[in-house]
C-alpha positions as CSV (number, residue, x, y, z in Angstrom):
1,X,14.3,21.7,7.5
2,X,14.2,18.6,6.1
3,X,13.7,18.5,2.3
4,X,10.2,16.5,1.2
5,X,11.3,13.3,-0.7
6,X,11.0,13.5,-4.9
7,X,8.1,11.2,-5.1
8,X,5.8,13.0,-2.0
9,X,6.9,16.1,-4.1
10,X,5.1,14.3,-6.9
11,X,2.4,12.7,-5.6
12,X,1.5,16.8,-3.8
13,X,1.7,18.0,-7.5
14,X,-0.3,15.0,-8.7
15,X,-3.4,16.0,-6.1
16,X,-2.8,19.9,-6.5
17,X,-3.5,19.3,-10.2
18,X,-6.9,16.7,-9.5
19,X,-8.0,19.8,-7.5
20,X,-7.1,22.6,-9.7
21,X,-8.7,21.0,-12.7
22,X,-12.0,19.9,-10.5
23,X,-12.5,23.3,-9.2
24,X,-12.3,25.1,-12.7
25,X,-14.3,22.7,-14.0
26,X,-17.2,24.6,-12.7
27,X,-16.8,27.3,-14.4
28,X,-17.6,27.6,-18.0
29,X,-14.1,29.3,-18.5
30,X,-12.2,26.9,-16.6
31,X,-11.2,24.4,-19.1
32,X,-10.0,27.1,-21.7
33,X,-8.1,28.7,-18.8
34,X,-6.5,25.1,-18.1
35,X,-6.1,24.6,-21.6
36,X,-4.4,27.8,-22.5
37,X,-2.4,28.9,-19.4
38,X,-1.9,25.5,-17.3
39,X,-1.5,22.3,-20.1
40,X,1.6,24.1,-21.5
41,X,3.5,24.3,-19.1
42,X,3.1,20.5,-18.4
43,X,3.9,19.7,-21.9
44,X,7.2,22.0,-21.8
45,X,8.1,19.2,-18.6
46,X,7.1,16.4,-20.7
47,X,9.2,18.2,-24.3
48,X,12.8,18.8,-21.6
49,X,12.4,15.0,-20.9
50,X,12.4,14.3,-24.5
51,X,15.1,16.4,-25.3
52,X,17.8,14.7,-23.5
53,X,16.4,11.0,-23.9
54,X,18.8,10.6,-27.3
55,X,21.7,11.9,-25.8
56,X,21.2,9.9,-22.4
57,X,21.2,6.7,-24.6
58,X,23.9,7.4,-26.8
59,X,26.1,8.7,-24.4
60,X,25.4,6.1,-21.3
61,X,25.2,2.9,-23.8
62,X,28.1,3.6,-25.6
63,X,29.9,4.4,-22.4
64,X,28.3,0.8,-20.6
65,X,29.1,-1.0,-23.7
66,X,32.3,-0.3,-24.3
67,X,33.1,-0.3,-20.2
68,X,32.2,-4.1,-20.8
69,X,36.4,-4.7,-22.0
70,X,35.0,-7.2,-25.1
71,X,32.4,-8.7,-26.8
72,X,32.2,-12.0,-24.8
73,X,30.4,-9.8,-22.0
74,X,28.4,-7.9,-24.2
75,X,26.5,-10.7,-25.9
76,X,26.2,-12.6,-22.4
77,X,24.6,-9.4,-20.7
78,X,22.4,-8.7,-24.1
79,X,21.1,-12.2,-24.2
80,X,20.1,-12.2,-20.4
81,X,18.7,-9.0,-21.3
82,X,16.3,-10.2,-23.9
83,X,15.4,-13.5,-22.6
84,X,14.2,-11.8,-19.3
85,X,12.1,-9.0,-21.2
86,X,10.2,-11.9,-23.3
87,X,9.7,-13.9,-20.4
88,X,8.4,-11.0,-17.9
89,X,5.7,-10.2,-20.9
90,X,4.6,-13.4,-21.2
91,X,3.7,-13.2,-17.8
92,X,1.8,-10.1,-18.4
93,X,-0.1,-11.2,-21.4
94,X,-1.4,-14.0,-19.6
95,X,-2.2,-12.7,-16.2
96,X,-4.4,-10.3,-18.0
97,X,-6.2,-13.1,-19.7
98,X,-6.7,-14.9,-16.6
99,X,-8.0,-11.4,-15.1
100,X,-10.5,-10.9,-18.2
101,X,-11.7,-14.1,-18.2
102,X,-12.2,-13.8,-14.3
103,X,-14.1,-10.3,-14.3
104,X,-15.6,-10.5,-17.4
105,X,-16.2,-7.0,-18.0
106,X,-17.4,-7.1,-22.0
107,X,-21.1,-8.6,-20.6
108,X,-21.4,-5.7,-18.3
109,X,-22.0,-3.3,-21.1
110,X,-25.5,-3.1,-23.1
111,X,-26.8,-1.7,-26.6
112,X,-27.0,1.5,-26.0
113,X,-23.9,2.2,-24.4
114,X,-21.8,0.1,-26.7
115,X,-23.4,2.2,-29.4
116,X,-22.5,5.5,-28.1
117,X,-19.5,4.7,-27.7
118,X,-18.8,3.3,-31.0
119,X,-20.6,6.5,-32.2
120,X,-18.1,8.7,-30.2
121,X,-14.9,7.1,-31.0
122,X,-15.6,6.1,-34.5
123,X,-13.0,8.8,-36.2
124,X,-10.7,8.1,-33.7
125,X,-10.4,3.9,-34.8
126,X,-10.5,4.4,-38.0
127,X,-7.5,6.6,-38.0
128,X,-5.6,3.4,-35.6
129,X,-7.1,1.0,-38.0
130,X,-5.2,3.0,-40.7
131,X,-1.7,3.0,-38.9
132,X,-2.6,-0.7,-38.3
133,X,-2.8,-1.4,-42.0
134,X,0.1,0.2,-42.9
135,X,2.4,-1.8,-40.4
136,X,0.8,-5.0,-41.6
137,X,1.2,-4.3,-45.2
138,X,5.3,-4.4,-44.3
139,X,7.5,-8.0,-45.1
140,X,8.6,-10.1,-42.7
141,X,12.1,-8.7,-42.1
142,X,10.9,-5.0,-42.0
143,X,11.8,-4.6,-38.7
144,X,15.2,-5.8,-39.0
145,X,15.6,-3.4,-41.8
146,X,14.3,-0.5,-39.8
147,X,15.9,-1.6,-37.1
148,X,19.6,0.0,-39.1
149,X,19.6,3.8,-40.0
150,X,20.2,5.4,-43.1
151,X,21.6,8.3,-41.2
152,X,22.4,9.0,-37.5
153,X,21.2,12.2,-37.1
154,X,17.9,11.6,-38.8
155,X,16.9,8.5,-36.4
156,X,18.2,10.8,-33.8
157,X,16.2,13.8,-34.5
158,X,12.7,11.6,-34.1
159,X,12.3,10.0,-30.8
160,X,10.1,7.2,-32.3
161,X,13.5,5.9,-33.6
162,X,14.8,4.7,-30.3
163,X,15.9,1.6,-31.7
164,X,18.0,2.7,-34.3
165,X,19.8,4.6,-32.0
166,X,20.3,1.7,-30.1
167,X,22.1,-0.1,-32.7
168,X,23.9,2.7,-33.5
169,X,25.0,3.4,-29.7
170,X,25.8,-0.7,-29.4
171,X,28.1,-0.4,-32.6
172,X,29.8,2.4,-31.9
173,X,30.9,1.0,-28.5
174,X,31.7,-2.1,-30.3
175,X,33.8,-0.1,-32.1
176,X,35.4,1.4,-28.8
177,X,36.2,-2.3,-27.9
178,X,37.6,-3.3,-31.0
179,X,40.5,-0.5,-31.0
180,X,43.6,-0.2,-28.7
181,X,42.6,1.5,-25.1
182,X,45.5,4.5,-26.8
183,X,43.1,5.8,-29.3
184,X,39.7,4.6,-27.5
185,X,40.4,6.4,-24.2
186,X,40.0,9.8,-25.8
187,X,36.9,9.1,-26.9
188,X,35.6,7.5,-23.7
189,X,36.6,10.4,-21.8
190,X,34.3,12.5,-23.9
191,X,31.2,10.2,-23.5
192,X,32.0,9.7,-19.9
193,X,31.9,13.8,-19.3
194,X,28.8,14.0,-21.8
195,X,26.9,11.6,-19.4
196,X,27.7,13.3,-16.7
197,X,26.2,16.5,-18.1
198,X,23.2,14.8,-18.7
199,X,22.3,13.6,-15.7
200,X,23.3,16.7,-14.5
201,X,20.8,18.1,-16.2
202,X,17.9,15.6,-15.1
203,X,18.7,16.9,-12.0
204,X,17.5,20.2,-13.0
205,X,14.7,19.1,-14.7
206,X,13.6,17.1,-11.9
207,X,13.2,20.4,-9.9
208,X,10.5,21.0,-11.8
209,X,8.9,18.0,-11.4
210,X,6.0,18.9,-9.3
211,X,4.5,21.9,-11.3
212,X,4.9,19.5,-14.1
213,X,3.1,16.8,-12.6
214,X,0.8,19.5,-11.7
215,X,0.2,20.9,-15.0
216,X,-0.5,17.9,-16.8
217,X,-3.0,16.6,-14.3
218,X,-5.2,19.4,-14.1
219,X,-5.5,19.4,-18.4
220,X,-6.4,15.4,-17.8
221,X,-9.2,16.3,-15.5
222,X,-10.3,19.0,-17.7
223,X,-10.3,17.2,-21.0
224,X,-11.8,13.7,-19.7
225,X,-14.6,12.2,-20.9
226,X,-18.3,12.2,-19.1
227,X,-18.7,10.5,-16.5
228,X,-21.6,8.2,-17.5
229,X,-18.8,6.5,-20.1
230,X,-16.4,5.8,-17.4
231,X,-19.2,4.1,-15.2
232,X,-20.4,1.9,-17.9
233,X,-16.9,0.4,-18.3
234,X,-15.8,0.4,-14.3
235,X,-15.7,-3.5,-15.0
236,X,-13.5,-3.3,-17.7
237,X,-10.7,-0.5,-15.7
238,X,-11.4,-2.6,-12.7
239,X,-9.9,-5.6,-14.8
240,X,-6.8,-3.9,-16.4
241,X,-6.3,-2.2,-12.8
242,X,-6.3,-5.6,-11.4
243,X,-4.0,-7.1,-13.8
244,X,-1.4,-4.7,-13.6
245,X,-1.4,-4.6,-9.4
246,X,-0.8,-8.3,-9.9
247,X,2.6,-7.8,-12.1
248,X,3.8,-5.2,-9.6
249,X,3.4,-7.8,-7.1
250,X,5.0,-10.5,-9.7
251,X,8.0,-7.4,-9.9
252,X,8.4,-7.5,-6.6
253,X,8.6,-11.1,-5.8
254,X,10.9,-11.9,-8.8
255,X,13.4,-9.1,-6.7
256,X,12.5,-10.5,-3.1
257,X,13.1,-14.3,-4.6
258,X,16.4,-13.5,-6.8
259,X,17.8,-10.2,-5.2
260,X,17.4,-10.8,-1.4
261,X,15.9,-7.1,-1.3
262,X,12.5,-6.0,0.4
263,X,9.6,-4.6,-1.5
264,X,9.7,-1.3,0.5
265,X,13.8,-1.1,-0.1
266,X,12.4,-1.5,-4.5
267,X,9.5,0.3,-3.9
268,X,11.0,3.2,-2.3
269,X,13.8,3.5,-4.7
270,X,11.6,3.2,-8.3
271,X,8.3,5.4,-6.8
272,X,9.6,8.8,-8.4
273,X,9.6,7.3,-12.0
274,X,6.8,5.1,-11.2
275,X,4.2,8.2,-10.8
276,X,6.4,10.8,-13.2
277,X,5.6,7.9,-15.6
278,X,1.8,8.3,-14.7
279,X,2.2,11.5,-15.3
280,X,3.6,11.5,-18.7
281,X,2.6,8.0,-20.2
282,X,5.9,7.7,-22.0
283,X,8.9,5.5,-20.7
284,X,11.2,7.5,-23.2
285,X,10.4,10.5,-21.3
286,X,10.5,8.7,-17.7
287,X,13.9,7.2,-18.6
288,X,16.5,9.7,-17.3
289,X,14.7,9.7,-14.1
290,X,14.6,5.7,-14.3
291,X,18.1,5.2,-14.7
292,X,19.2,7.6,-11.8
293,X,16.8,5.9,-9.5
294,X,18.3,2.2,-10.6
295,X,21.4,3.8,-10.0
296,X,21.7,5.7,-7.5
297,X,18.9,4.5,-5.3
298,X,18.5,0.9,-6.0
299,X,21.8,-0.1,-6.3
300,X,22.2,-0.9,-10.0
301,X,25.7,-0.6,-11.5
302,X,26.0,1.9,-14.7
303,X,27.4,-0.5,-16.6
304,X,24.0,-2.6,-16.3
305,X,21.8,0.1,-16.1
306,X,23.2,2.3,-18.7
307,X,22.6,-1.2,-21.0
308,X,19.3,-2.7,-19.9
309,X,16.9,0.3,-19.5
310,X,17.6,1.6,-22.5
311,X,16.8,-1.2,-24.2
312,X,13.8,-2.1,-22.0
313,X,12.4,1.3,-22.8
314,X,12.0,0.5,-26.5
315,X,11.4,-3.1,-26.3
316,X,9.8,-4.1,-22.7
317,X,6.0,-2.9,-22.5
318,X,4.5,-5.5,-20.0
319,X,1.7,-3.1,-19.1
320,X,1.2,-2.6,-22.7
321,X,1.1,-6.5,-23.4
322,X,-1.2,-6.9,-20.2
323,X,-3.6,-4.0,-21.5
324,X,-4.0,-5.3,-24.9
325,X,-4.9,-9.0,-23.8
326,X,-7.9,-7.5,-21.6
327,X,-9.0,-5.0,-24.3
328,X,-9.0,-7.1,-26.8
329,X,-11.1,-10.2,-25.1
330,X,-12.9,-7.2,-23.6
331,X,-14.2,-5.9,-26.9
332,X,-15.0,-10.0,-27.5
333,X,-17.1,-10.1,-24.7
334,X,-18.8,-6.8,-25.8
335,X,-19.8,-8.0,-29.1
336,X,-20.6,-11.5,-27.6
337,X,-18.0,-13.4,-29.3
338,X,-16.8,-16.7,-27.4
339,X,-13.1,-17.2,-27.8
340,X,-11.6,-20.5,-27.9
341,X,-8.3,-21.6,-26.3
342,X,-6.6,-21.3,-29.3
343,X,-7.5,-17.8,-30.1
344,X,-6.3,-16.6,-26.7
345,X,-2.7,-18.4,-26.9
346,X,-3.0,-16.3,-30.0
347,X,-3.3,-13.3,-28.0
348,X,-1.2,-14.0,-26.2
349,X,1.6,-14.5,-28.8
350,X,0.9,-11.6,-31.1
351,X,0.6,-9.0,-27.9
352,X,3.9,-10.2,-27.0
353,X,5.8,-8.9,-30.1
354,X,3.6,-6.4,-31.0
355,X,4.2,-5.1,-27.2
356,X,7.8,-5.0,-28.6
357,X,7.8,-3.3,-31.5
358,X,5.1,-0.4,-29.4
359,X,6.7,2.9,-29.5
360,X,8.0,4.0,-26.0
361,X,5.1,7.4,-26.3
362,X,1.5,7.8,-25.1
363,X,-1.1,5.8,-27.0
364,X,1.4,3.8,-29.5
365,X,-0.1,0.8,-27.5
366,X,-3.7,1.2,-29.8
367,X,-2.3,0.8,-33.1
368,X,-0.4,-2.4,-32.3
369,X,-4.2,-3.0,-30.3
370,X,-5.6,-3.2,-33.6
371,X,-2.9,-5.8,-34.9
372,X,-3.9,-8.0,-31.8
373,X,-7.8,-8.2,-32.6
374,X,-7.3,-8.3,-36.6
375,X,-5.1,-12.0,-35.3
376,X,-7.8,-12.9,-32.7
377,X,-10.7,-11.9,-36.0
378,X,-12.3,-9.3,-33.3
379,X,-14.3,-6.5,-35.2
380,X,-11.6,-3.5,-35.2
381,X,-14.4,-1.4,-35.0
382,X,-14.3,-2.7,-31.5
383,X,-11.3,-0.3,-30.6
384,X,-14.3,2.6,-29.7
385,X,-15.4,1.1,-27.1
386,X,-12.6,1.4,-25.3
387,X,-10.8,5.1,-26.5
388,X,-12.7,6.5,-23.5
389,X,-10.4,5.4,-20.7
390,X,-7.5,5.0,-22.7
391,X,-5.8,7.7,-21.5
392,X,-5.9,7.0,-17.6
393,X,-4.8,3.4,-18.5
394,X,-2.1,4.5,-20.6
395,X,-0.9,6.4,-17.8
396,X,-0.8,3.2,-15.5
397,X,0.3,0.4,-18.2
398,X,3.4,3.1,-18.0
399,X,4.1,2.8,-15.1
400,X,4.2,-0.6,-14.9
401,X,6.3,-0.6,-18.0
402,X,9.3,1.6,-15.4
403,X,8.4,-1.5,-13.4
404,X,9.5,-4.2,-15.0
405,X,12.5,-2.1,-16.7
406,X,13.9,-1.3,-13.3
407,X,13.5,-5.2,-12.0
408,X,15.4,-6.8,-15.1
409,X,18.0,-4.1,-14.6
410,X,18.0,-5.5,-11.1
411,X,18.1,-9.0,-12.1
412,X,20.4,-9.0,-14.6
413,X,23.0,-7.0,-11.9
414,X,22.8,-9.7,-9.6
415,X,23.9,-12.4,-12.0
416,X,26.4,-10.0,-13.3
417,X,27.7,-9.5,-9.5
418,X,27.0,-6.0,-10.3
419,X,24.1,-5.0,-7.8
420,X,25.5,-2.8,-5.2
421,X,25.1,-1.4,-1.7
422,X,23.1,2.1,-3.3
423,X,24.8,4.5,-0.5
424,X,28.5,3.5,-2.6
425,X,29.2,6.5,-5.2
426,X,32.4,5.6,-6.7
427,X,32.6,2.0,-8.1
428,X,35.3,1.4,-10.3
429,X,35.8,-1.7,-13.0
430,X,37.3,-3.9,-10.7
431,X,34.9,-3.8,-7.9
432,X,37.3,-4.0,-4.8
433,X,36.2,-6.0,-1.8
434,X,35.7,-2.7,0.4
435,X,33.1,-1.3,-1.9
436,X,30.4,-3.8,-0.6
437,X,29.5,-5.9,-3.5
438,X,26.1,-7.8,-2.5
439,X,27.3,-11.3,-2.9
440,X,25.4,-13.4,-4.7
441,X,25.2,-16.4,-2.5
442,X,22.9,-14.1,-0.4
């Protein structure tokens, strides 16, 4: 018998868990059953994803960095890198302006529903407002300063300190580069059998997947909000729904145009992260699962892959960027404030790097929210109206976050002649002419 595909797997677990938590939300015990019996096993899915997403960094960027032979290719790949990222979410931030200002989904909402939801939510932005505050109260260069770790094994034990184990992964293969292969290879063949164990052991995560997927869905449908707030801002999902569809379909042209490869061949090959990352709103926790899809589905080289999703999952939040454009002309609109031209390329400037600096977890994109509007001088207070579908957003901005991490990993392969047939398992540093390389004059 033929085995059902991951993502079917998923998307089956996805529906069992919409059904499971509609039909025990007629009973007045449901939601404590679903709560107490159902939701923890979901988060114990979501908690083995974070456990190995520091060790899958460390071990597959220090193994792609110093695989890279010297530091020549290592600034070449990271400045691609980087460049692409910035440009993709400039993209973003501005196709969900055009969106916003299209739909206009703040003039759909009146008095009374704008004050019960400010009356609802109020606890809730005040404590994002806070967290806010306290990043704006940093200098100038604190992010370069946090961006280096006092101590390894703090940053690692905190998975809101991706980036510092970033750098520290990027010096330590450095380092690799720097010494004479004699005394580097020991260490090499240590990182290269740690990876393997790792994704070894997403595989056996991954079995799980479904009852995971399940889990957490049936505790969304449980704890969501009423349904009179989600009609009263249809307008406003409709226009961050709309946005992101759009950058999938940017995603796909950008590796139709530049990678000769259909939509159903990307499609196909990223749809199990795409929907686990619905699942769990976090790219840190979708990551293992991203980077053996880029890999071994799409076609991606390690060398590229174990470098540019890493990075992309810390610093690349396109849906994020996208999501914070419409919410915050949204909550404008609401509060019938006309925003000039300059305001928006505002936005549009201050969602871009505070997209980069959003932590790769569920809601991080709020706080830096509330950096966006204090820029744009929208009432903060603002942020209330919107906490109600927060969460079913976050769980899409995700998953258009995977998105546009697995396309620059595809992009970046092609130019570094490193985008493979996916069916070839054992490339080697040299890429010989029989392991069908996908030429780039394609």
């Amino acid at each position: 018998m033929k085995k059902i595909a991951l993502h079917w797997q998923i998307l089956i677990g996805m529906a069992a868990g919409i059904l499971i938590g509609l039909l025990f939300t007629q009973f007045t015990w449901g939601s404590q059953i679903i709560t107490d019996w159902i939701k923890p096993f979901g988060n114990i899915f979501i908690n083995s994803l974070k456990l190995i997403a520091v060790p899958l960094i460390l071990a597959s960027l220090i193994k792609g960095v110093s695989d890279l032979k010297d530091i020549s290719s290592l600034s070449q790949m990271g400045l691609k890198t980087i460049v692409t990222y910035i440009f993709t979410t400039l993209i973003a931030v501005s196709i969900g302006l055009g969106v916003v200002n299209l739909i206009q989904p703040g003039t759909s909402i009146d008095d009374d529903t704008r004050q019960e939801l400010l009356d609802a939510y109020a606890g809730d932005a005040e404590l994002k407002k806070q967290d806010a505050e306290r990043q704006k109260e940093s200098g100038p260069l604190q992010a370069l300063e946090d961006l280096v770790p006092d101590n390894i094994f703090g940053a690692a034990s905190d998975n809101s300190n991706m980036l510092q184990v970033i750098f520290f992964a990027i010096f330590f293969g450095i380092g690799l580069i720097l010494i004479p292969d004699k005394q580097s290879k020991p260490v090499k063949d240590f990182f290269d059998g740690f990876n393997e164990v790792i994704l070894k052991m997403i595989d056996i995560i991954m079995l799980a997947a479904p009852y995971g997927v399940l889990a957490l869905m049936a505790a969304l449908v449980v704890e969501a909000p009423s349904a009179d707030l989600f009609y009263a801002l249809l307008y406003y999902t409709l226009a961050v729904v709309s946005g992101l569809a759009l950058m999938i379909g940017v995603y796909i042209m950008f590796v139709w145009i530049f990678t000769k490869k259909s939509p159903g061949f990307f499609l196909n090959g990223i749809s199990p992260a795409q929907l686990l990352a619905i699942s769990t709103s976090s790219s840190a926790a979708t990551l293992p699962l991203t980077m053996e899809r880029v890999e071994e589905h799409i076609g991606v080289h390690p060398q590229v892959a174990s470098f540019v999703l890493p990075i992309g999952a810390t610093i690349n939040m396109d849906g994020t960027s996208l999501y914070q454009a419409v919410a915050a002309v949204f909550i404008a609109q609401a509060f019938g404030m006309d925003l000039t031209l300059g305001t928006q390329l505002g936005i549009i400037a201050t969602a871009t790097l505070a997209s980069i600096g959003s932590a790769a977890v569920p809601g991080a994109g709020m706080v830096m929210l509330v950096i966006v509007l204090g820029q744009a001088g929208i009432p903060e207070a603002g942020l209330a109206l919107i906490f109600a579908m927060d969460r079913p957003l976050d769980m899409l901005r995700t998953s258009v976050n995977v998105t546009g991490d697995a396309t620059v990993s595809m992009l970046i392969a092609k130019s570094q002649n490193q985008l493979h047939d996916p069916q070839v398992k054992n490339w080697d540093d040299d890429y010989p002419k029989n392991s069908k390389v996908i030429d780039n004059k394609e």
